[in-house]
Structures are given as structure tokens and as C-alpha cells.
N, C-alpha and C positions, 0 to 999 in steps of 0.2 A: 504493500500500500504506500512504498514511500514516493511514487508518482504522483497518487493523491493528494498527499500535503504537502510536496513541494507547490503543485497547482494552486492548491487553496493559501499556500504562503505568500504565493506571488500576487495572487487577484488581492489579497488583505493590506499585504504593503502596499500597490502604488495600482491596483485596480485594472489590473494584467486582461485584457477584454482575450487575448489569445490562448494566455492560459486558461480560462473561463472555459472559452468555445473547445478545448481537450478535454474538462469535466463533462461540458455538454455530450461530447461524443461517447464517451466511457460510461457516462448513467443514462442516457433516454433510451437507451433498452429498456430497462430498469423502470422506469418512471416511466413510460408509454403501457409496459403489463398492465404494473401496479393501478395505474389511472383508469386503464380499460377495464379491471376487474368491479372498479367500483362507478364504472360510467356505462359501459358497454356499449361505447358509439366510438369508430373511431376519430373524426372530428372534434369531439369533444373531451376527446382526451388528449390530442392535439393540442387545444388551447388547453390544456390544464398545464400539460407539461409543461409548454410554454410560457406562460405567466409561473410557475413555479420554481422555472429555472432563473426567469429574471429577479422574483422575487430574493430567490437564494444569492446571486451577485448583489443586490443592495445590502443583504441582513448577514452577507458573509461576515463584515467585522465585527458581529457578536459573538463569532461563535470560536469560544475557550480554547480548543481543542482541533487545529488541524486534522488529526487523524479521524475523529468521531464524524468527520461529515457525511459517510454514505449512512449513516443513521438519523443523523439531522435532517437530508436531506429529503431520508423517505417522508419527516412530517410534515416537509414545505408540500411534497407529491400531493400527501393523505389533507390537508389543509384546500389546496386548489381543489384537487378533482370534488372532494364535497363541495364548496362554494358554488360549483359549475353544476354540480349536478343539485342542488337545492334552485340556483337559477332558472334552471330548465328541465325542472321534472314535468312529467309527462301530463297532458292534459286528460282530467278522470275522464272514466269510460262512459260514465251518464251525459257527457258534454259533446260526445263523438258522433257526428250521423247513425244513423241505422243503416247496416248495409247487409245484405243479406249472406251468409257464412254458409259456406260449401263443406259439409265433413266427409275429412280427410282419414284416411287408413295408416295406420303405422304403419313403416316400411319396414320390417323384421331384418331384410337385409341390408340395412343402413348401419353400418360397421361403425362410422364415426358416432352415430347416435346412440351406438350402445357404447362407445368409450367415453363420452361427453357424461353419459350417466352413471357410469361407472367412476369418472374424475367425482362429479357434484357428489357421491355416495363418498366420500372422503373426508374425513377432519379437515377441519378448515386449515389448520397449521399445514397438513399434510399437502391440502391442496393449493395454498399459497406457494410453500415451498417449488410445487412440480411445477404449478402457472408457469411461475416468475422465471425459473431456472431454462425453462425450454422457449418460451418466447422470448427473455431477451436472449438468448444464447449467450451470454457470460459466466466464466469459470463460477463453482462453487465457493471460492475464499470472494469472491466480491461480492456473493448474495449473502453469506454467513454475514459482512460487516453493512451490506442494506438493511439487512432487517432485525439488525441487532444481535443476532443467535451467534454461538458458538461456529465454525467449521465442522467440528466432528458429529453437531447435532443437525446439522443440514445433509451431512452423507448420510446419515442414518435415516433420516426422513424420505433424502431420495430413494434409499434403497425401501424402506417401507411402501410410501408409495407407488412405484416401483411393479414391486411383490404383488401389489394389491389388483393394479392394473394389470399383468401379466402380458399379453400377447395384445391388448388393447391398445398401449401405449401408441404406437407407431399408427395408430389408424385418431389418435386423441390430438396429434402435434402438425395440421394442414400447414399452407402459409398463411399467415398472419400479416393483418394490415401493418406495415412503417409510418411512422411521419418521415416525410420527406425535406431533407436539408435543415434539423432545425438546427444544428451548430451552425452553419451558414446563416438563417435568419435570427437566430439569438445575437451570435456576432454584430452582423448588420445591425441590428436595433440598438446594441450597446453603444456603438461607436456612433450610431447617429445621435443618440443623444448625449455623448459626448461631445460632440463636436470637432469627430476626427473626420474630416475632408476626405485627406488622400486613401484615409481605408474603406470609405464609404464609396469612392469613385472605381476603385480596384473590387469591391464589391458588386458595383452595378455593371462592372464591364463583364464580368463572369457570369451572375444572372440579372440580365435586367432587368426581367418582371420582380423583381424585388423595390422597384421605384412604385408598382403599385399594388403591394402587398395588402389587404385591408382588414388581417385581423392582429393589428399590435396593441397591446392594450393601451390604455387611456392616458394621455400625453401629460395630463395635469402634474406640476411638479411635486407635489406635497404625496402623487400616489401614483407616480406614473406606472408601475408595475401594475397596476392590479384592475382586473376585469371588472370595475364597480359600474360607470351607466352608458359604458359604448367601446366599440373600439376604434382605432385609428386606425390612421395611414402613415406613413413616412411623411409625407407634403406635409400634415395636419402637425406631424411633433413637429418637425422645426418652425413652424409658424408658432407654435405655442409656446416654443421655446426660443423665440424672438430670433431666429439666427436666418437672417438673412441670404448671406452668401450660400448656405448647406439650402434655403432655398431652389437658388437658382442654377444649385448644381444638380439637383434632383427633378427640375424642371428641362432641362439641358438633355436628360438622362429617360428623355420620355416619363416622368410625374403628368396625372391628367390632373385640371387642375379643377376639376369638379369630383374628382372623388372624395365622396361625403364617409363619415366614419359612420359605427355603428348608431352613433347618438341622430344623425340625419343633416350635422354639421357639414357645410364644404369649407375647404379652407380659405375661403374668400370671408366666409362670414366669420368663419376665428380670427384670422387678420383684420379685420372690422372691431371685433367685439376686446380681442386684446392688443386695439389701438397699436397695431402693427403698419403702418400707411406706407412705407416705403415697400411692403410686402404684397400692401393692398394693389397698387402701381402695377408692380410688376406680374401678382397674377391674372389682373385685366388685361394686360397687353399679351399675357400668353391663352387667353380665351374664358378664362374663368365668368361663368354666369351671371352677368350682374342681375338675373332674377330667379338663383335657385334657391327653395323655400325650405323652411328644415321641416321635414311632416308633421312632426307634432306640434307646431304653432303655425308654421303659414306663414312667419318671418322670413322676409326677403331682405337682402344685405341692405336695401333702402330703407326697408321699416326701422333698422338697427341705427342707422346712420340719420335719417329723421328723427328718429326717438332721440338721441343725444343733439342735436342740435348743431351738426356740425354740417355746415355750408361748403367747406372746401369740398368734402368726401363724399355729400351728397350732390355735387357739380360733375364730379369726375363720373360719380357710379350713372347719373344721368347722361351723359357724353356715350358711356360703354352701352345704352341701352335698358338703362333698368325704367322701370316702369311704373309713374307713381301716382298709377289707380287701380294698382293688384291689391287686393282683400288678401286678409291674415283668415285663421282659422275664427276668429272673433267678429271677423267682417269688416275691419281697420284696415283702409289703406295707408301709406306713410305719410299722405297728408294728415290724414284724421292725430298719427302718433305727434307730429309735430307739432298741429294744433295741440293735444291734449297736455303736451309736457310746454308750452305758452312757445313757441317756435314757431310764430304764426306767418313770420315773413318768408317762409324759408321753402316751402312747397305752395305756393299761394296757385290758388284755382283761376281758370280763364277766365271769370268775369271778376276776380279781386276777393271774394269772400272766402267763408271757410269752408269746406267742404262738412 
């Protein structure tokens, strides 16, 4: 394990994004099982893993004990995947259509469904150990120090379970969904919001659909790790994270400049709403909508830019074509907001009154 805690020594001193994205690659086996067992979609464990891996580079300088991380880490796992799976449980069955149900005949010769039942007929210790051990394919001493257990108590469990399975096993282990590239996008996101250029550029030259990734969690500084009420884009964090240049290097880099994050944000109206204007500039001139509306209110970057009172930015967003007798979800155009917060000069109606 001494790979480990050099890795974890190096991200703790000076925030080693390289060394990071080597943990990444060494546990999202690990953390992709783990997450699937207590999610059982693989998309959604996907983003678990993922917000728990970033989670885990921010809260690394807590933790005592370089060596004790593949222990820690499974509770950053076991933390995410719940959060994701309490966010998105499933909707009850009384809420579902009616649709009419065709019964189905057990397939007696469906080998894998008598080994699948044969695994679930297992202690749970027993059947975490086999999970974990064949789907990620990592040696035995690296799941003994994920899940806390001894080494000698995990060979014995394999061999237990094992025993128990007998000639099933091999019909129990298909192929198994991966997440794809998340060392590659863990990286990416760390250095993008660092504010490392040249590793972010050598990144999009390699894949550059990563300019419009759209599930990074939520760019806010105080929580950017964590899946709370949307997710982002790469364009959306460096707008939020005021960096101009890492802008319009990710713009350069094909960023569209209307992709809205989970919350229904584009990042027109983030650069709007956090008085970003030299961002505002430049994503109008690379096409950005001066009237896309976030769904849940109906706010158009005019309504936002009326409502504060600000004439330069509401000249400019009219220039680009915004349009200022679109109705909000409320039935508020950005004149009505203007009027309302006393900004009455400032979108005045053709005949002079107020709307």
C-alpha cells in the first residue's frame, strides 16, 4: 500500500491533481461495485462515484492517516451513493400508469438466474466480499484495506463463498457496466477549477467532448463538490468562478454557450446574475441566447438584468436580441420587473407608460 500514501501525501501537501487522478484509477473499480450494489443503475453510480471522488480530494487534509484511506474512502462511496439514491428513488407504484402485465414463465435454463440467486442466498459479508472482489477485479490485499477486514478474513470469505457457489460462479461474473474515463474527467474538473490552463487545454485536445460535459456537480464555491440542486458544465464553473481567460479557452475549444446545467441555468444568465460582464460580452458574441429562460421561473437574462437596474447590460442584451415583452412563469415581462423594483426609465413602453 505504500503507493497509496505516497499518492495521498502528495494530493495533502501541495494538492497533486495527478496524483489524485492514480487514486482515481486504483479505486473506481472499487467505488463503481460498491455504489452499484447500493444504487443498481449504472449512471447513477457514475455520478456517485464521481462527486465522491471529488468530495474525497477536498476533505483529503482531514484525514490523520495516509495509509487508512481505502477505508475512508469507502465512506465518502457509502455517503454519495445514498445521497443519490434518497434523491432519486423511485417513483411509488400507485403513481405509475396502468399498463397491462404479460406473465412471464421462469426460464429453468437461465444459468445466470440460478447463480444470481444462488449469490443473493449468501450472507451479506459473504456477498459483498464476492461482489466487490470480481467486479472490480483488484487483488485481494486492496479489498481487505476497502472494507476494513483483515487479508486473511477476505480469503476465507472468498473461499467460502466460493464453496457455496460451486460450478455457478462462472455463469454469476457477465461483463459488467465501467464508467468511462472518470480519472480523465475527475482530473479535468480539478484543474479546471483550479485554474490550471495548460492542463485543461492538453485535456480538451485529447477528448474534447469534455468542453461539454454536463454532469459536474454544482460550481458554487462554498460546495462545489456536491450534487445539492443541479449540475454543471465546465463553461458554467469558470463563469462562476469568475475566470475569464479559462472562459475563452473552453469556448475556443468548442464550449456551446447555451448549455444550461442541471438547475436550467445557461451560462449567460450566471454571468448576469454573478455580475461577470466582461464574460457577459464575450459569451454574446460567441452566440449565447440573449433569451434563454431557466424553466423553472421563465427568467430570461433581461428579466435578471431589468430587475437590477442596470442600463449598460440591459442595452447590450437588447443589441444581441433579447426581447423585452417575453413573460416569466409569473406573467412578468422585464419591463413589468423594472417597473416593479422603480427602474421605470429603463425599458419604457412605445407610447411612454408603464407596461
Amino acid at each position: 500500500m505504500s503507493e497509496i500514501t505516497t499518492w495521498v501525501e502528495r494530493v495533502q501537501r501541495t494538492g497533486d491533481v495527478e496524483a489524485f487522478r492514480r487514486l482515481v484509477e486504483r479505486f473506481e473499480g472499487l467505488a463503481f461495485s460498491l455504489a452499484m450494489r447500493r444504487l443498481g443503475d449504472p449512471s447513477w453510480a457514475e455520478d456517485a462515484c464521481q462527486d465522491a471522488f471529488l468530495a474525497a480530494y477536498m476533505d483529503l487534509g482531514r484525514l490523520e492517516e495516509p495509509a487508512a484511506f481505502p477505508g475512508w474512502f469507502r465512506r465518502v462511496v457509502y455517503t454519495h451513493a445514498d445521497r443519490i439514491g434518497r434523491r432519486r428513488a423511485p417513483t411509488p407504484m400507485e403513481h405509475l400508469p396502468e399498463a397491462p402485465v404479460e406473465p412471464v414463465e421462469p426460464n429453468t435454463d437461465d444459468r445466470y438466474a440460478e447463480a444470481r440467486r444462488a449469490l443473493d442466498a449468501l450472507p451479506e459479508r459473504d456477498r459483498l466480499v464476492l461482489e466487490l472482489y470480481h467486479q472490480s477485479e483488484r487483488p485481494a490485499h486492496e479489498l481487505a484495506a476497502f472494507l476494513d477486514m483483515s487479508l486473511p478474513l477476505v480469503k476465507k470469505t472468498l473461499r467460502r463463498a466460493r464453496g457455496a457457489l460451486k460450478q455457478e460462479l462462472g455463469e454469476m461474473t457477465p461483463d459488467r457496466p465501467r464508467p468511462d474515463g472518470m480519472p480523465e474527467r475527475v482530473a479535468f474538473y480539478l484543474h479546471l477549477r483550479r485554474g490550471e490552463h495548460e492542463q485543461v487545454t492538453r485535456a480538451l485536445l485529447g477528448r474534447p467532448e469534455l468542453a461539454n460535459t454536463s454532469d459536474l456537480p454544482d460550481a458554487e464555491p462554498a460546495r462545489w463538490y456536491m450534487p445539492s440542486w443541479g449540475r454543471s458544465t465546465p463553461l458554467l464553473t469558470a463563469v462562476a468562478t469568475g475566470d475569464d481567460a479559462m472562459c475563452a479557452l473552453l469556448l475556443r475549444h468548442g464550449a456551446d454557450p447555451n448549455l444550461a446545467g442541471g438547475h436550467g441555468m445557461s451560462p449567460l444568465h450566471e454571468a448576469i446574475t454573478s455580475k461577470r460582464f466582461d464574460v457577459v460580452a464575450r459569451l454574446l458574441d460567441h452566440g449565447a441566447d440573449a433569451n434563454a429562460a431557466i424553466p423553472r421561473s421563465g427568467m430570461t437574462p433581461l428579466h435578471i438584468a431589468a430587475s437590477r437596474g442596470d442600463a449598460a447590460l440591459t442595452r447590450r442584451l437588447l443589441r444581441h436580441g433579447a426581447d423585452p415583452d417575453v413573460t416569466d412563469l409569473h406573467g412578468r415581462t422585464p419591463r413589468d420587473w423594472a417597473d416593479l423594483r422603480g427602474h421605470h426609465d429603463l425599458l419604457p413602453t412605445t407610447n411612454g407608460g408603464a407596461s
